[in-house]
PyMOL commands that place a pseudoatom at each C-alpha (Angstrom):
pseudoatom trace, name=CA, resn=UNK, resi=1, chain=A, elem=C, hetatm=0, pos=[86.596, 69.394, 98.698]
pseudoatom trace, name=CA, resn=UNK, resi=2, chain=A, elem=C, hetatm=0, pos=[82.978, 69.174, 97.687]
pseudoatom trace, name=CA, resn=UNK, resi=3, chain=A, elem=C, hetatm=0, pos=[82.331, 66.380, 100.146]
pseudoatom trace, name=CA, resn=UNK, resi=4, chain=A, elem=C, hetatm=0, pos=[83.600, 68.490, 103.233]
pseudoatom trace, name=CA, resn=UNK, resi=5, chain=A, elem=C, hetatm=0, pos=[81.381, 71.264, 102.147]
pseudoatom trace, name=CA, resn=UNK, resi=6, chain=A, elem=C, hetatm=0, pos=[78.250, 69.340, 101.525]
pseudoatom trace, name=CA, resn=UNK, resi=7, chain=A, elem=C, hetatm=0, pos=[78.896, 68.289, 105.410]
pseudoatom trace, name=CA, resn=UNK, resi=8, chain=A, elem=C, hetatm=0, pos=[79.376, 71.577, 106.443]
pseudoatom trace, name=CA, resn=UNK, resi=9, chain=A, elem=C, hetatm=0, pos=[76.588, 72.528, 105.015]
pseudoatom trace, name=CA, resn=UNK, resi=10, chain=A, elem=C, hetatm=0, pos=[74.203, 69.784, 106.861]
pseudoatom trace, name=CA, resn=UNK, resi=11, chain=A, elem=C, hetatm=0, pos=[75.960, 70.458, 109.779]
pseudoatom trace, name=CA, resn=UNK, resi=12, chain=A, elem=C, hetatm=0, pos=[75.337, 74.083, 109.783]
pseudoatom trace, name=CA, resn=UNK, resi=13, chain=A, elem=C, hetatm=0, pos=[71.608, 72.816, 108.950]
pseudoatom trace, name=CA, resn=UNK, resi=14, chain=A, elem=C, hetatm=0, pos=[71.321, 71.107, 112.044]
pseudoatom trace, name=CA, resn=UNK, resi=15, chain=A, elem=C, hetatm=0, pos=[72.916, 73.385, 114.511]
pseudoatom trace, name=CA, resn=UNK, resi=16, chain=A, elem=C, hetatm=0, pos=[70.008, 75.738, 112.935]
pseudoatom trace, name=CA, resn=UNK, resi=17, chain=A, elem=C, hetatm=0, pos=[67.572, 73.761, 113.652]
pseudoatom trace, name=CA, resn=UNK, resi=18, chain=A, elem=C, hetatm=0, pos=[68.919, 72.643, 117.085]
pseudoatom trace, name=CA, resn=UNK, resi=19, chain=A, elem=C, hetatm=0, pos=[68.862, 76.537, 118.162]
pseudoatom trace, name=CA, resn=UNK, resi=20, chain=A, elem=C, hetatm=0, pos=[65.702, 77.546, 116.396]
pseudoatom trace, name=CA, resn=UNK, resi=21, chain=A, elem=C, hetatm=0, pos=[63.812, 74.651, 118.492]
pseudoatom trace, name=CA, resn=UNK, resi=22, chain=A, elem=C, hetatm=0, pos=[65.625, 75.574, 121.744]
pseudoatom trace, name=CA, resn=UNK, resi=23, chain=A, elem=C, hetatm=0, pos=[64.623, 79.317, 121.138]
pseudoatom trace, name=CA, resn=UNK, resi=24, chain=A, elem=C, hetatm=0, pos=[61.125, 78.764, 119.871]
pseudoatom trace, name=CA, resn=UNK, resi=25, chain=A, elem=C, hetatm=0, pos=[59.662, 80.325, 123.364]
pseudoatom trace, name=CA, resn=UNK, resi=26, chain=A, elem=C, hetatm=0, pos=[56.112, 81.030, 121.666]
pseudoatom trace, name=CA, resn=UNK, resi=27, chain=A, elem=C, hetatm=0, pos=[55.590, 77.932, 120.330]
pseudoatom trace, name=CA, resn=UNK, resi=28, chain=A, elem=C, hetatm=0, pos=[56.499, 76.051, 123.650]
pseudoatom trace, name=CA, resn=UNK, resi=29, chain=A, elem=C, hetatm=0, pos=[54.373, 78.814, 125.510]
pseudoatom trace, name=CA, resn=UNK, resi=30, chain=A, elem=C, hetatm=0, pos=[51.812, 77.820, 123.110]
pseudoatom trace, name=CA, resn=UNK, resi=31, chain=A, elem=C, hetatm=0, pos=[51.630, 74.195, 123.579]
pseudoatom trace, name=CA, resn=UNK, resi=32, chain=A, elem=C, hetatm=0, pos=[51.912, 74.232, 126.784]
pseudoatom trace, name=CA, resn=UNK, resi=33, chain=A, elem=C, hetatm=0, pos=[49.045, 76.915, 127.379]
pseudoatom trace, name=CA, resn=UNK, resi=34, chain=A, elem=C, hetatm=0, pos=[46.595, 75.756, 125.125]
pseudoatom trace, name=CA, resn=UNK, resi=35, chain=A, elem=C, hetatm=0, pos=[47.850, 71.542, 124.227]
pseudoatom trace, name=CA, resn=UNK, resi=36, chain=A, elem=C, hetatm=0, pos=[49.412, 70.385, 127.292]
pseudoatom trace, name=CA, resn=UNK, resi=37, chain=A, elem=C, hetatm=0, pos=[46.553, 70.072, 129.273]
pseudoatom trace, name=CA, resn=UNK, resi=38, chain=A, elem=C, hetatm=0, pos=[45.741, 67.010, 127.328]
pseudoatom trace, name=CA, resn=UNK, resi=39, chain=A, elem=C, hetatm=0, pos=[48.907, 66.001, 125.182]
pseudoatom trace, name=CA, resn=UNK, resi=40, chain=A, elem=C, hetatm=0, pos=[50.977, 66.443, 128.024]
pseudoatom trace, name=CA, resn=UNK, resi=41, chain=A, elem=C, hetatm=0, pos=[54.757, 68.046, 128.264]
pseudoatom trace, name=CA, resn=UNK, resi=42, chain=A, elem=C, hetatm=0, pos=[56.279, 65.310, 126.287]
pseudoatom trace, name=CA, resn=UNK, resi=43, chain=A, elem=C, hetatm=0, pos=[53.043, 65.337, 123.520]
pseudoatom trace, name=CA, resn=UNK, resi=44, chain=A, elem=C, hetatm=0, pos=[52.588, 61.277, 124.703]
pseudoatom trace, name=CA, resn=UNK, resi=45, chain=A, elem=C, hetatm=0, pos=[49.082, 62.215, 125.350]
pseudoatom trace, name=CA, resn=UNK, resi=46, chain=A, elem=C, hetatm=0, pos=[49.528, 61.942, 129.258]
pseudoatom trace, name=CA, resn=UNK, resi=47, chain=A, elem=C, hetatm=0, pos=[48.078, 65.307, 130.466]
pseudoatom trace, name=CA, resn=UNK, resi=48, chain=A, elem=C, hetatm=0, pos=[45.769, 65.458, 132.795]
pseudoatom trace, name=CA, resn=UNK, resi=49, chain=A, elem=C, hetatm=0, pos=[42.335, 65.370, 130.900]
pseudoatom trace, name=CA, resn=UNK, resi=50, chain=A, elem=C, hetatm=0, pos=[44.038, 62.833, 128.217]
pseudoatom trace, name=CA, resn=UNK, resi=51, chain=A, elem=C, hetatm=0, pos=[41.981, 60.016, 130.050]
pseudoatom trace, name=CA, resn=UNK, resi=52, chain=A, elem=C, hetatm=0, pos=[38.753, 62.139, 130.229]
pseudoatom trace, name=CA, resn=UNK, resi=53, chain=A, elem=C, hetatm=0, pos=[38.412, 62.700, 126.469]
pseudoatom trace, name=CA, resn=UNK, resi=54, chain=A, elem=C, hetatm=0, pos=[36.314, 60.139, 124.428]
pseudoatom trace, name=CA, resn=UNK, resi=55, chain=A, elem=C, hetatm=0, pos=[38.481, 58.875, 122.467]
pseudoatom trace, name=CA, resn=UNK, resi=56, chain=A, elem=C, hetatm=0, pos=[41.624, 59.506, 124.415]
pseudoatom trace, name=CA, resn=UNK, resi=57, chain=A, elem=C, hetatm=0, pos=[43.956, 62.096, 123.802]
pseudoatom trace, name=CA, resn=UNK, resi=58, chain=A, elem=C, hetatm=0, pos=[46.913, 60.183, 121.334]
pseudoatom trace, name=CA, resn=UNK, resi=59, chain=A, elem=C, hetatm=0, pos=[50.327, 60.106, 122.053]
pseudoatom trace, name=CA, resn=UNK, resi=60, chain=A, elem=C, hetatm=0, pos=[51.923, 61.647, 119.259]
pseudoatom trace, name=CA, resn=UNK, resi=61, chain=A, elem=C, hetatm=0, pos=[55.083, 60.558, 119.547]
pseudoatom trace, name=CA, resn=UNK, resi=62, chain=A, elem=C, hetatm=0, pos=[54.341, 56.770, 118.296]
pseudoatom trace, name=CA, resn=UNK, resi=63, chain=A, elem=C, hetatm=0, pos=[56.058, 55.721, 114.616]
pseudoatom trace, name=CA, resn=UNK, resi=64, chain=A, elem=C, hetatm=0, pos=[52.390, 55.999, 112.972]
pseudoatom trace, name=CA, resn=UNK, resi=65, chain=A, elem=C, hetatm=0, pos=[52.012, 59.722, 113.991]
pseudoatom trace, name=CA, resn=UNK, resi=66, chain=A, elem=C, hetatm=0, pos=[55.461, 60.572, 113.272]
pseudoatom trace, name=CA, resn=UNK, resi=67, chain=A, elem=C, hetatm=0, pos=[54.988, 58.863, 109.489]
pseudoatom trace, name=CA, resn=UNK, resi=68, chain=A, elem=C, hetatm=0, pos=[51.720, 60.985, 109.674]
pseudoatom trace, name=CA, resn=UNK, resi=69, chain=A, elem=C, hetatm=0, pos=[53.859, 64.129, 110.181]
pseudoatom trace, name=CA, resn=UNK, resi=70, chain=A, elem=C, hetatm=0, pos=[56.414, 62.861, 107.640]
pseudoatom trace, name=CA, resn=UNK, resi=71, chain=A, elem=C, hetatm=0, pos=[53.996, 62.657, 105.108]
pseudoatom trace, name=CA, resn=UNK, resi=72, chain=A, elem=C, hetatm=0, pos=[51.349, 65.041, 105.736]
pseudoatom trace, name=CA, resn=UNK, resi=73, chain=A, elem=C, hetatm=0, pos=[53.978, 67.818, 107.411]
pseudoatom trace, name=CA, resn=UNK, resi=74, chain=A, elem=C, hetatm=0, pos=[50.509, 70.109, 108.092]
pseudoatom trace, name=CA, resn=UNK, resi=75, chain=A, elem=C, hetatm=0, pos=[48.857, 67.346, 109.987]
pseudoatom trace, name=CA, resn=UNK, resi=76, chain=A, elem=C, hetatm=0, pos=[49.195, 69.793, 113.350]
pseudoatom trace, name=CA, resn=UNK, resi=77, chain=A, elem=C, hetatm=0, pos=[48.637, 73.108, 112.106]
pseudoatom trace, name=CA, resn=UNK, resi=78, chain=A, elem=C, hetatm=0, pos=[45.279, 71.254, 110.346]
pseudoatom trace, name=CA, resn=UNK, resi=79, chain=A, elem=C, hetatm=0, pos=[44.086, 69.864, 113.927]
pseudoatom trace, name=CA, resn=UNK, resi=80, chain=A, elem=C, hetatm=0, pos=[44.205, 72.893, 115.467]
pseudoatom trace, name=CA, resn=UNK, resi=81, chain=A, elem=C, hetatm=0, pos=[42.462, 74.716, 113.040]
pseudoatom trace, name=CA, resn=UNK, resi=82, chain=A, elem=C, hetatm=0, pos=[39.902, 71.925, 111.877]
pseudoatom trace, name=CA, resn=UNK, resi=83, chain=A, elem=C, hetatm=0, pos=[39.268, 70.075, 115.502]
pseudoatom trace, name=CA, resn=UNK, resi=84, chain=A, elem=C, hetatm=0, pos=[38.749, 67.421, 113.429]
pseudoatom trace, name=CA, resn=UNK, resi=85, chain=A, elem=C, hetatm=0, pos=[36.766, 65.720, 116.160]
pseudoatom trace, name=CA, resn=UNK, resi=86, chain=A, elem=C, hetatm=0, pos=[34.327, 68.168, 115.708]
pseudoatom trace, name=CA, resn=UNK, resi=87, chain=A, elem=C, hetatm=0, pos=[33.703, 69.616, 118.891]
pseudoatom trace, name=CA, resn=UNK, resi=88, chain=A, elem=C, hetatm=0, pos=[35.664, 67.191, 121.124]
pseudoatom trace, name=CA, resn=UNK, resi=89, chain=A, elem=C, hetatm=0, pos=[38.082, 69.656, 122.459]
pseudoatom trace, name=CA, resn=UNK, resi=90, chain=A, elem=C, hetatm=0, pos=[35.712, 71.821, 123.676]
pseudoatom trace, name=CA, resn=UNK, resi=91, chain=A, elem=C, hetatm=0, pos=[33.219, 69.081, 125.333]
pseudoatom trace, name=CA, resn=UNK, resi=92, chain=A, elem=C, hetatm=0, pos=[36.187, 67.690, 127.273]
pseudoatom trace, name=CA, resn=UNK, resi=93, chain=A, elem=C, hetatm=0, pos=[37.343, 71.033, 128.377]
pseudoatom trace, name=CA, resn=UNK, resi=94, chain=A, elem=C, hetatm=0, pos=[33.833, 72.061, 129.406]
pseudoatom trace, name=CA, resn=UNK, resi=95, chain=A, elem=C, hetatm=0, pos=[33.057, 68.507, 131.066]
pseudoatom trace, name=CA, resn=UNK, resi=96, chain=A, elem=C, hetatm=0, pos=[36.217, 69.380, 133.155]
pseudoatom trace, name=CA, resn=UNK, resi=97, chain=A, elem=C, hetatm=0, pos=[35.516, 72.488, 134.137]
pseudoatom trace, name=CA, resn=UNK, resi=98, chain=A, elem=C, hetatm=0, pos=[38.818, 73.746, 132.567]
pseudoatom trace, name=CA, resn=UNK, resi=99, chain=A, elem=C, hetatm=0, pos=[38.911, 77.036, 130.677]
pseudoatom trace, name=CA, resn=UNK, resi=100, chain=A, elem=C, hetatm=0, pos=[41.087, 78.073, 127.968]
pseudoatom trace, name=CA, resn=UNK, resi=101, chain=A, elem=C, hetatm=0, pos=[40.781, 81.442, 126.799]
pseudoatom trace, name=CA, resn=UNK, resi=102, chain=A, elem=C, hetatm=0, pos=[40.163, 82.111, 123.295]
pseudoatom trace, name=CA, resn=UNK, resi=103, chain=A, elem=C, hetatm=0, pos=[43.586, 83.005, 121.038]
pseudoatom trace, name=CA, resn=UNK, resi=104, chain=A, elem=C, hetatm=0, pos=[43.966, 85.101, 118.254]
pseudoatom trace, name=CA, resn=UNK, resi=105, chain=A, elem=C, hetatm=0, pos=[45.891, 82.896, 116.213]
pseudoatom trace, name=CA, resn=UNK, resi=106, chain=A, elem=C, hetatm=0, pos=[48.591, 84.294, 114.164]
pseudoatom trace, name=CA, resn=UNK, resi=107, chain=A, elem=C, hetatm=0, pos=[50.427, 83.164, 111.236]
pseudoatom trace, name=CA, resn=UNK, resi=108, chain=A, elem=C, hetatm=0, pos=[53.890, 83.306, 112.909]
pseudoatom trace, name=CA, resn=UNK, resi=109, chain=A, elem=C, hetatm=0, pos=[51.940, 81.458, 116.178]
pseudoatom trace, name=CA, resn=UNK, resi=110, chain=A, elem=C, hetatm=0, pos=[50.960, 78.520, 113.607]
pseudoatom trace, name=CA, resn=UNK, resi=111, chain=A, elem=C, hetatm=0, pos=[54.838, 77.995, 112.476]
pseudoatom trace, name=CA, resn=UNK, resi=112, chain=A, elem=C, hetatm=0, pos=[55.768, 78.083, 115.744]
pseudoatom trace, name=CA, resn=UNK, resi=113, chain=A, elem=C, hetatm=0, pos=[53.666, 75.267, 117.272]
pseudoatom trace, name=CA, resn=UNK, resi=114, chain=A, elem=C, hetatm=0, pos=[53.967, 73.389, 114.335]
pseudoatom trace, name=CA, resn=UNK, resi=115, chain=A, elem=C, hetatm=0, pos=[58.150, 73.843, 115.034]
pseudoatom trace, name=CA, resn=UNK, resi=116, chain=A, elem=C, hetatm=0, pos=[57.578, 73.237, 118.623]
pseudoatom trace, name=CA, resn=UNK, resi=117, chain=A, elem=C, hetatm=0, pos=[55.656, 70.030, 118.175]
pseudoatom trace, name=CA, resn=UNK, resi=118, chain=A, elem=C, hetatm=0, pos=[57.428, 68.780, 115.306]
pseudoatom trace, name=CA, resn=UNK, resi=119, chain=A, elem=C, hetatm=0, pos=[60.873, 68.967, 117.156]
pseudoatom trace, name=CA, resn=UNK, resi=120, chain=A, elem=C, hetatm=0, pos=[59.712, 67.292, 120.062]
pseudoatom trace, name=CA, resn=UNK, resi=121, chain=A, elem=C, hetatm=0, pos=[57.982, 64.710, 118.131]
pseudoatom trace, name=CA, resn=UNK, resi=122, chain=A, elem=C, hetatm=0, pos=[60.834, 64.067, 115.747]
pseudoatom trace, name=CA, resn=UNK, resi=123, chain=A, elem=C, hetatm=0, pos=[63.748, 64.184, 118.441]
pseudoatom trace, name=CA, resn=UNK, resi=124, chain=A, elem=C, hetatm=0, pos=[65.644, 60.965, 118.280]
pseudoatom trace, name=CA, resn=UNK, resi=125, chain=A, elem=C, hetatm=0, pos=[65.611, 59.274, 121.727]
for i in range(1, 125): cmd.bond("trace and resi %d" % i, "trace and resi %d" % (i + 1))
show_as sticks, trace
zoom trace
């Protein structure tokens, strides 16, 4: 009896997480507004400018980014607030005459990237 529960428990777990990614509208709109340009749809850094940045844009679905994520689960959320690169993300977009316009990042706007991406990243293919 406890065995069937504990898997309907982690079942239940994953059909929440299945429909929270599939509903997650702002952090899709998100990424795609504001990431795509250079991550790509897929985040496998194959967006347009992802040749044009020096060094070029990563694909963030490889096992090394995904162990990143695993241990380090604020590794996104930290890029976009940090632009680690200093100002990299800028330069390119400014180089390509591509303009973002500035965001007023929320809270709820973080987690929802950070679901976004994560999901996508993590999917099993």
């Amino acid at each position: 009896m406890k065995l069937v529960f504990t898997a309907t428990l982690g079942l239940l777990s994953l059909l929440h997480t299945s429909s929270s990614f599939a509903e997650n509208v702002n952090g899709k709109n998100l990424y795609m507004q504001r990431c795509a340009v250079c991550h790509g749809a897929e985040i496998k850094g194959t967006g347009p400018l992802a040749n044009k940045s020096n060094p070029r844009t990563p694909d963030l679905t490889t096992a090394a980014f995904k162990k990143r994520l695993n241990d380090y689960p604020g590794v996104i959320v930290s890029s976009v607030i940090l632009r680690p690169n200093g100002d990299l993300i800028p330069k390119t977009l400014k180089e390509n005459g591509v303009k973002i316009a500035p965001h007023a990042w929320s809270v709820k706007d973080f987690r929802d990237l950070n679901q976004y991406m994560s999901g996508v990243i993590l999917q099993k293919r």
